[in-house]
C-alpha positions as CSV (number, residue, x, y, z in Angstrom):
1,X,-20.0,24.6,-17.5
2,X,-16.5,24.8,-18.7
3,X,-13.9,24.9,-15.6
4,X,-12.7,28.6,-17.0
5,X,-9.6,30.8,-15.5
6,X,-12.2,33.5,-14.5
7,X,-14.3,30.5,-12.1
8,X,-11.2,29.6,-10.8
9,X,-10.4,33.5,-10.1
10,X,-13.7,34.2,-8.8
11,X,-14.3,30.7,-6.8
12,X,-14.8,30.7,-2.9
13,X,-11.9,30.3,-0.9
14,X,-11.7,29.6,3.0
15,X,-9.6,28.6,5.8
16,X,-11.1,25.3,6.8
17,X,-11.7,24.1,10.3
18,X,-8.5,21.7,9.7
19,X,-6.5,24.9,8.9
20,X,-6.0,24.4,5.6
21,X,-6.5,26.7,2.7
22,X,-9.3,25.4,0.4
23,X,-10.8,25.7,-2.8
24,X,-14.4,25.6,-3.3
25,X,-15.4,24.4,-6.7
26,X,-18.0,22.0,-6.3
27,X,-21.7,21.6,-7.8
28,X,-21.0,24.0,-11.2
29,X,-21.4,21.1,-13.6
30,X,-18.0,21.0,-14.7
31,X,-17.3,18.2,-17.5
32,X,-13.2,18.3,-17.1
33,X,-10.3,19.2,-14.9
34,X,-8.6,22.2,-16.4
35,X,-6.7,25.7,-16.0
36,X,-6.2,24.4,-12.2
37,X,-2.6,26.3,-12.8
38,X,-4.5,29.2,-12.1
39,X,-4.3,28.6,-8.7
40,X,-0.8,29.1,-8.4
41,X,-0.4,26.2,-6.0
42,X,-1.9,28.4,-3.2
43,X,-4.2,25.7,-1.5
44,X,-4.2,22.4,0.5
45,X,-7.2,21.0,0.1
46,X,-9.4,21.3,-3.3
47,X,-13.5,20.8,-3.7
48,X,-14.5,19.8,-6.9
49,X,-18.0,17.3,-5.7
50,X,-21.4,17.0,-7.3
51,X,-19.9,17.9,-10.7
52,X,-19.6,15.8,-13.8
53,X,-16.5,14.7,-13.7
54,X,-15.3,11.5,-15.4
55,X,-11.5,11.6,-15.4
56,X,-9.3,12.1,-13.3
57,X,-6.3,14.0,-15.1
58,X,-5.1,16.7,-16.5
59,X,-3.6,18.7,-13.0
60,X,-1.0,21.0,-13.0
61,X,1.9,20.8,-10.6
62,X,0.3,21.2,-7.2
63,X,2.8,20.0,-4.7
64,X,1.1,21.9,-1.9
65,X,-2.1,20.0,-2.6
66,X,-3.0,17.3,0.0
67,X,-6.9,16.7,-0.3
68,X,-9.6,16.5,-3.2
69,X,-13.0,16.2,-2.6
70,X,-14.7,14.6,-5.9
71,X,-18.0,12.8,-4.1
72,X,-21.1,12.9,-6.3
73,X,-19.2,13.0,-9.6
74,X,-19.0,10.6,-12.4
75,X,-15.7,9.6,-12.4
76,X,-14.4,5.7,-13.8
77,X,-10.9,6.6,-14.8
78,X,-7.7,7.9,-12.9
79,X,-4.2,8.7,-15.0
80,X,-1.6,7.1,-12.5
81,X,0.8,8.9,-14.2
82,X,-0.6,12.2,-14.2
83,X,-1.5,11.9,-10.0
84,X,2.3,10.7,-9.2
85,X,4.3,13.5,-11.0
86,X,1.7,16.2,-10.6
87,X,0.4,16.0,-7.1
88,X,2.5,14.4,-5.2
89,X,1.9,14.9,-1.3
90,X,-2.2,13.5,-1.9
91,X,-3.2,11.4,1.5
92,X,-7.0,12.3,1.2
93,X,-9.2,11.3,-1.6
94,X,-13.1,11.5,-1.4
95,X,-14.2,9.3,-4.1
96,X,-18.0,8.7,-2.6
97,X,-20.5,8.0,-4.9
98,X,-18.9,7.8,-8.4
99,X,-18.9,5.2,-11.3
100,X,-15.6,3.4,-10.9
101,X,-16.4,-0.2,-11.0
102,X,-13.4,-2.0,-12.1
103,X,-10.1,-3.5,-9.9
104,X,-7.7,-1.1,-12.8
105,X,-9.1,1.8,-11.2
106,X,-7.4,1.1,-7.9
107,X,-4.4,-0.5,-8.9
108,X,-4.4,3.0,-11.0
109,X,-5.2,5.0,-7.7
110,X,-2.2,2.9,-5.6
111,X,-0.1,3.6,-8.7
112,X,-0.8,7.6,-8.4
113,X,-0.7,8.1,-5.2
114,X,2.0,6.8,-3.2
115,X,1.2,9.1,0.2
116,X,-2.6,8.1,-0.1
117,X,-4.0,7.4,3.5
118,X,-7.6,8.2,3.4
119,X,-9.9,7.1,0.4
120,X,-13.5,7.0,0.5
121,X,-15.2,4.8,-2.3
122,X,-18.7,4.3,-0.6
123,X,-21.0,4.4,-3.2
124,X,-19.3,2.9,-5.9
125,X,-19.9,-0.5,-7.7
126,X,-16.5,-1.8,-7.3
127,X,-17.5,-1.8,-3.6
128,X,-19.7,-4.6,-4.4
129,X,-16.8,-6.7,-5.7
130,X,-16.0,-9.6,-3.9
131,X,-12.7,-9.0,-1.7
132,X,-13.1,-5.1,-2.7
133,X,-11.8,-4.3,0.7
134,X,-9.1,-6.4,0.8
135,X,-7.6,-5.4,-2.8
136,X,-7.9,-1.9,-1.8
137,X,-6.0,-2.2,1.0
138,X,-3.3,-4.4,-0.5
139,X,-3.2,-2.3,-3.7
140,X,-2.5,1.0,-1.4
141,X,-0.8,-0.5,1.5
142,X,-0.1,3.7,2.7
143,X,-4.0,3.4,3.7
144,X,-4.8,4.4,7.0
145,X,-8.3,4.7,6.8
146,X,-11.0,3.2,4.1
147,X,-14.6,4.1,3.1
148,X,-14.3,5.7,7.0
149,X,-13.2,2.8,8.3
150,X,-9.6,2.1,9.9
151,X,-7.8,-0.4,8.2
152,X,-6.3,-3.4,11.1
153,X,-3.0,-5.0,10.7
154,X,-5.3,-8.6,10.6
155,X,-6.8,-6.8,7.5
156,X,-3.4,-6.0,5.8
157,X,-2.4,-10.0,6.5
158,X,-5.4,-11.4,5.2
159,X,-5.0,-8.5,1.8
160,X,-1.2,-10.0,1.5
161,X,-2.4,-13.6,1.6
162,X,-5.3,-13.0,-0.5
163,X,-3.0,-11.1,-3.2
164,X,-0.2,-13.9,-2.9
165,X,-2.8,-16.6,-4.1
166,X,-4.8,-17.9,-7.4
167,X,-8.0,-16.1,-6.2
168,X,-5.6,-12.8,-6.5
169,X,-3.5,-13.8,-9.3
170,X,-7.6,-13.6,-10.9
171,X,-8.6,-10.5,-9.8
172,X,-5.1,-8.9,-10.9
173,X,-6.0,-10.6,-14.8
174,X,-9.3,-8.7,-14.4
175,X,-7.6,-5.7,-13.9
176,X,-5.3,-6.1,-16.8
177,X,-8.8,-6.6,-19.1
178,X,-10.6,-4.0,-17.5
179,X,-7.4,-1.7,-18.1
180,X,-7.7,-3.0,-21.8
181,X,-11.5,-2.2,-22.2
182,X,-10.8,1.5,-20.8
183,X,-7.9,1.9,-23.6
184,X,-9.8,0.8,-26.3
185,X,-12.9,3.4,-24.9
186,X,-10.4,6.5,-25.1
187,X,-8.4,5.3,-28.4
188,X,-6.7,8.6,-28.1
189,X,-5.1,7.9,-24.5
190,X,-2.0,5.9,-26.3
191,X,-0.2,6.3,-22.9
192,X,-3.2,4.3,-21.6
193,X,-2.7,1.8,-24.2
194,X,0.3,1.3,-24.1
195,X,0.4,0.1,-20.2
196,X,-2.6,-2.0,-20.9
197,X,-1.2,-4.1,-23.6
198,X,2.6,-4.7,-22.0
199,X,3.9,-4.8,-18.7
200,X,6.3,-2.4,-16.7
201,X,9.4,-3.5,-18.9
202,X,7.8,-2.6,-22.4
203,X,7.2,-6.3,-23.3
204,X,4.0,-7.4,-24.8
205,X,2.4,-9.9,-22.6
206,X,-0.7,-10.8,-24.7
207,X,0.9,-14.1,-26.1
208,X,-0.6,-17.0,-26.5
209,X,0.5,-20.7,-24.1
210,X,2.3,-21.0,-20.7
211,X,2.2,-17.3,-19.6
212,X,5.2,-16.2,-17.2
213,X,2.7,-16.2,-14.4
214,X,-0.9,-17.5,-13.3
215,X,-1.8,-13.9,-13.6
216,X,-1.2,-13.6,-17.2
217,X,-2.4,-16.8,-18.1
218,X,-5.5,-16.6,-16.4
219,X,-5.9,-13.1,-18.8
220,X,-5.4,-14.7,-22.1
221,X,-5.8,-18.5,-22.4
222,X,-9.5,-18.5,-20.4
223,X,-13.2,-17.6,-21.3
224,X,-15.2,-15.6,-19.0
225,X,-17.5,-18.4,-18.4
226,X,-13.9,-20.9,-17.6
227,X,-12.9,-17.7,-15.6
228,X,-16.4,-17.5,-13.2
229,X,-16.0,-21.5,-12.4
230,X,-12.1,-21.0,-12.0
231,X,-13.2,-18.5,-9.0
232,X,-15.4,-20.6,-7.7
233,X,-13.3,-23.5,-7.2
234,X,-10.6,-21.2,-5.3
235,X,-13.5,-20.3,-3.4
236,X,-14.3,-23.4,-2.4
237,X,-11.0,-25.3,-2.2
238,X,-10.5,-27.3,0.8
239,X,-7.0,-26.9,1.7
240,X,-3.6,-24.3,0.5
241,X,-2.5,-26.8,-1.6
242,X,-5.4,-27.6,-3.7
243,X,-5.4,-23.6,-4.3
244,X,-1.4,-24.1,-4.9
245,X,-2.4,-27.3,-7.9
246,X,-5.1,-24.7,-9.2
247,X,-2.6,-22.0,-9.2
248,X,-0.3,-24.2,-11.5
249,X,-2.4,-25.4,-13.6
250,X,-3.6,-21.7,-14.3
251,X,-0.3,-20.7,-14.9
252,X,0.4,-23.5,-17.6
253,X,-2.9,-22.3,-19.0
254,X,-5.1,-25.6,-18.5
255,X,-8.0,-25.3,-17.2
256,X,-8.4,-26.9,-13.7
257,X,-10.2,-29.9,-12.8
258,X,-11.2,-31.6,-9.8
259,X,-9.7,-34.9,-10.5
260,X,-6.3,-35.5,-7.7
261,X,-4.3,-36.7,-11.4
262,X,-4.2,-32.5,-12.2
263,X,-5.0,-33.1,-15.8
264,X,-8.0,-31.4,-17.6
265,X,-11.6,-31.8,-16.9
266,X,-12.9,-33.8,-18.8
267,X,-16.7,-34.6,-18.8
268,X,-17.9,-37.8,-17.6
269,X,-18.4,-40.2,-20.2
270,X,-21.7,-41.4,-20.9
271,X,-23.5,-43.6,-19.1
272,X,-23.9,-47.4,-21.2
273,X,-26.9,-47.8,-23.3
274,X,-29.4,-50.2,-21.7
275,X,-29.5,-53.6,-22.8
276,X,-32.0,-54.2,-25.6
277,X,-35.1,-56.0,-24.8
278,X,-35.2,-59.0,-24.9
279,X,-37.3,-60.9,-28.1
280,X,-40.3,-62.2,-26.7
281,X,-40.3,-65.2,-28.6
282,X,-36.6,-65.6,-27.7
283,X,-37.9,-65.5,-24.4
284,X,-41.0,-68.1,-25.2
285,X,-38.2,-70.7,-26.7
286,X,-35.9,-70.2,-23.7
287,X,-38.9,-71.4,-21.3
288,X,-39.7,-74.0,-23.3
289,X,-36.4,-75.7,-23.1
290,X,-36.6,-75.2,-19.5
291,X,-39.8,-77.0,-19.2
């Protein structure tokens, strides 16, 4: 069901128990955010769960809006730009139990929402991501309180040393991709594109060699399979400064080994061929001599 003028018009509308005006809007199968201008910016809080939502875009101006409920949708993509000019006093999300499963998403959320304190993303797949909590919380560092949780001040250290090493240099080149995969799935979002395939100053970053940063690097110069074993040396690196030499040679786009001289890995060469048996009558003449 189309999200029409007249449902807006004719839609439930309350004074919640946190004083707030609300919107109810919630479980009419609604495919798409639209006409919200309707509702001349006359509520705080907004109820659009158990719908079919994928996207998050399209709102009006709705300054006076400071919650959205959209649990039990379908959602895997948020316009940054779209949240930031449009509503621009958010702090509560409700995300629960929704598709969003890749690291863009969030950076896309912390990009949109600036006043975000309260997000709920139980129930997703990205939760299931290694160091999901912790990129959350450095990504929106406003957050008071995640998936119901209250995020600690040991939390936002451990987010701020995660993101300042090659484990997050990684998972920010994943987001790049997986913002490059959700461009080329909506072709006709060439605002969307156009931030996956350059950076914040214009300048295309897809080149190939050195990249200006482990992050880029790790994006272009490295398979997924090099990617998966390049994690799982930061993972289990012994010391800061063996993530540091893995960090560099990231960044200069060769892929790491765990040889001290820094240079690639190499495989080990083979093993020498055994020695050929000996000729047995070789072996009769030798013993004969002997005798």
């Amino acid at each position: 069901m189309r999200l029409s003028a007249q449902i807006i018009q004719s839609a439930e509308q309350r004074t919640n128990p946190l004083g707030e005006r609300e919107i109810i809007l919630r479980s009419l199968a609604i495919p798409a955010i639209e006409h919200l201008a309707v509702s001349r910016d006359q509520f705080d809080t907004m109820d659009l769960s158990n719908n079919h939502l994928q996207r998050i875009d399209n709102f009006p101006k709705l300054e006076r809006l400071s919650t959205l409920y959209l649990g039990g949708n379908e959602i895997h993509f948020v316009d940054s730009r779209n949240l930031k000019k449009n509503l621009p006093n958010l702090t509560t999300m409700i995300l629960t139990g929704n598709g969003v499963k890749g690291w863009n998403v969030i950076a896309d959320l912390g990009d949109g929402c600036p006043k975000l304190e309260f997000l709920s993303l139980a129930g997703n797949p990205v939760t299931r991501r290694q160091h999901y909590r912790l990129y959350t919380i450095h990504k929106i560092p406003t957050l008071k309180i995640l998936d119901f949780q209250k995020v600690k001040q040991s939390e936002r250290e451990r987010a701020n040393r995660l993101a300042s090493s090659a484990a997050g240099a990684a998972m920010e080149a994943d987001a790049r991709l997986e913002a490059r995969v959700a461009a080329a799935a909506a072709p006709d979002d060439s605002v969307t594109a156009s931030k996956a395939f350059t950076g914040e100053d214009g300048v295309n970053t897809f080149e190939p060699g050195e990249g200006k940063n482990a992050e880029e690097s790790f994006a272009t110069q490295f398979t997924m399979e090099e990617k998966a074993k390049i994690r799982e040396m930061v993972a289990n690196a012994a010391s800061a400064d063996e993530i540091d030499r893995i960090e560099s040679l990231v960044k200069k786009g060769i892929f790491p080994g765990k040889a001290d001289n820094g240079g690639n890995a190499l495989p080990p060469p083979p093993p020498p061929p055994p020695p050929p048996p000996e000729d047995e009558d070789n072996g009769n003449s030798k013993r004969q001599k002997i005798e």
